[in-house]
N, C-alpha and C positions, 0 to 999 in steps of 0.2 A: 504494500500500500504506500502510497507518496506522503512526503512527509506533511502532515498535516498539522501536529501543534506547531505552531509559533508564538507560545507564549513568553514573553518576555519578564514575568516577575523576579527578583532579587533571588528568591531562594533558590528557583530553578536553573538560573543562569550562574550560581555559585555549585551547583549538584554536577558530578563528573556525567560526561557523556555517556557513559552507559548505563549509569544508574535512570535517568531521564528514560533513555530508549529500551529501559524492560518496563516503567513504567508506562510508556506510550504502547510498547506491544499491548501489554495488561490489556490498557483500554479497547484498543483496536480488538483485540480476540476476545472481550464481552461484547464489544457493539457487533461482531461478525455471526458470534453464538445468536444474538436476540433478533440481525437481521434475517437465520437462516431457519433459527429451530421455535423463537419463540410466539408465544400468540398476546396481544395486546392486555393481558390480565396476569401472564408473565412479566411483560415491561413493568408494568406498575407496580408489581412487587418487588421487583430490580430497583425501581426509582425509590421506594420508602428505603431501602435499604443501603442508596447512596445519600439520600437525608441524613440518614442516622452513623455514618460515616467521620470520622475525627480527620480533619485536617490538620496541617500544622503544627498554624498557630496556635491551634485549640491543645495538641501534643504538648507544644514547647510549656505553653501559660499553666496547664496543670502538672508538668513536670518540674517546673520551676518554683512553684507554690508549694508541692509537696518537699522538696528540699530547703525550701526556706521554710518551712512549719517544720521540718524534721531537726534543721540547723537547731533553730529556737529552743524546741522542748528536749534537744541532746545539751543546750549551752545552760538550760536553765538546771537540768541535771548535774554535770559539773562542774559548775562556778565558770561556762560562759567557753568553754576551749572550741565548742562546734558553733559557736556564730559566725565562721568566718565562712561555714556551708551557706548562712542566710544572706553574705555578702555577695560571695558566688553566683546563685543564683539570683537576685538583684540584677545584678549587673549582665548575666548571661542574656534576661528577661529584656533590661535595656539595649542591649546589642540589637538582639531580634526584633524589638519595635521600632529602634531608628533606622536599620538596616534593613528588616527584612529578612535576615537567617543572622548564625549563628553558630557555637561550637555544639548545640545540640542539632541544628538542621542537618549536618553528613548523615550522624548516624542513625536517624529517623526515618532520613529519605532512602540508607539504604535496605532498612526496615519495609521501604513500598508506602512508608506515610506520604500522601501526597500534599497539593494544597489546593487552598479551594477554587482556584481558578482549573484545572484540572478534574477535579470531582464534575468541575460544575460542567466543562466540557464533554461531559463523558454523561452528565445528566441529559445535556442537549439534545448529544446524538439519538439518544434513546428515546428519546420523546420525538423528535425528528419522528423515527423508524414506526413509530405506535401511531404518527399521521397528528401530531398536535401540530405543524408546521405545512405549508406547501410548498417548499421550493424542493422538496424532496420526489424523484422520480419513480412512478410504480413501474416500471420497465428498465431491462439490464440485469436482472438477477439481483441476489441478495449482496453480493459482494459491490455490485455499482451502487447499491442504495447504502451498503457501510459504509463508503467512499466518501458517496455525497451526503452522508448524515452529519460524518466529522468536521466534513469541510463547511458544511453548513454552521454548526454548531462553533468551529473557530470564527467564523464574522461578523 
């Protein structure tokens, strides 16, 4: 299939090249499953199920909370030696909000945590496929409708 994300956000342009392109297969080999095998009561179940989906930032911000609440209640234990864990993540927290990623983004992303501009492209095409959209083609087979679902969904 032709390369179809072009998304440009921070974390993804900071993610190694191949880590991006098994995540873009992922995508592409759900959207090819649902434009070959499934029926529009499949999609919707597929789509509640990319709702409920943790991106990121949502990764970073509760992994970052749970170490700085771990910091706190290990510092308040003994006389303070683990608050430099609540400084840590602070700061890792601020990294990721004014940048965009961070030294948790690597290894999250090679974990297959996506973000949400990806989720949500992968939402699209699915919806695309299930006919909430028209510029999508009933003709070409199922692989020209995955084609045209992604590309749809990228613009």
């Amino acid at each position: 299939m032709e390369t179809w994300n072009q998304s440009s956000d921070s974390a993804r342009s900071h993610t190694p090249l191949m880590v991006n392109r098994r995540i873009d297969e992922h995508v592409e080999a759900c959207v090819r499953h649902m434009a070959t095998h499934a029926d529009r009561p499949e999609m919707s179940r597929y789509l509640q199920t990319l709702e409920r989906e943790w991106d990121l930032n949502r990764a970073v911000m509760v992994g970052t909370a749970v170490a700085g609440a771990l910091g706190l209640l290990l510092g308040r234990r003994d006389g303070g030696g683990w608050r430099w864990l609540s400084a840590v993540a602070a700061g890792v927290l601020l990294q990721h909000g004014a940048l965009g990623f961070g030294p948790l983004s690597a290894p999250l992303r090679a974990l297959g945590i996506r973000t949400r501009r990806e989720i949500d492209l992968e939402k699209f095409a699915i919806k695309a496929l299930r006919g909430d959209f028209e510029r999508i083609p009933n003709d070409g087979g199922p692989m020209a409708r995955a084609n045209a679902a992604l590309v749809a969904a990228q613009s």
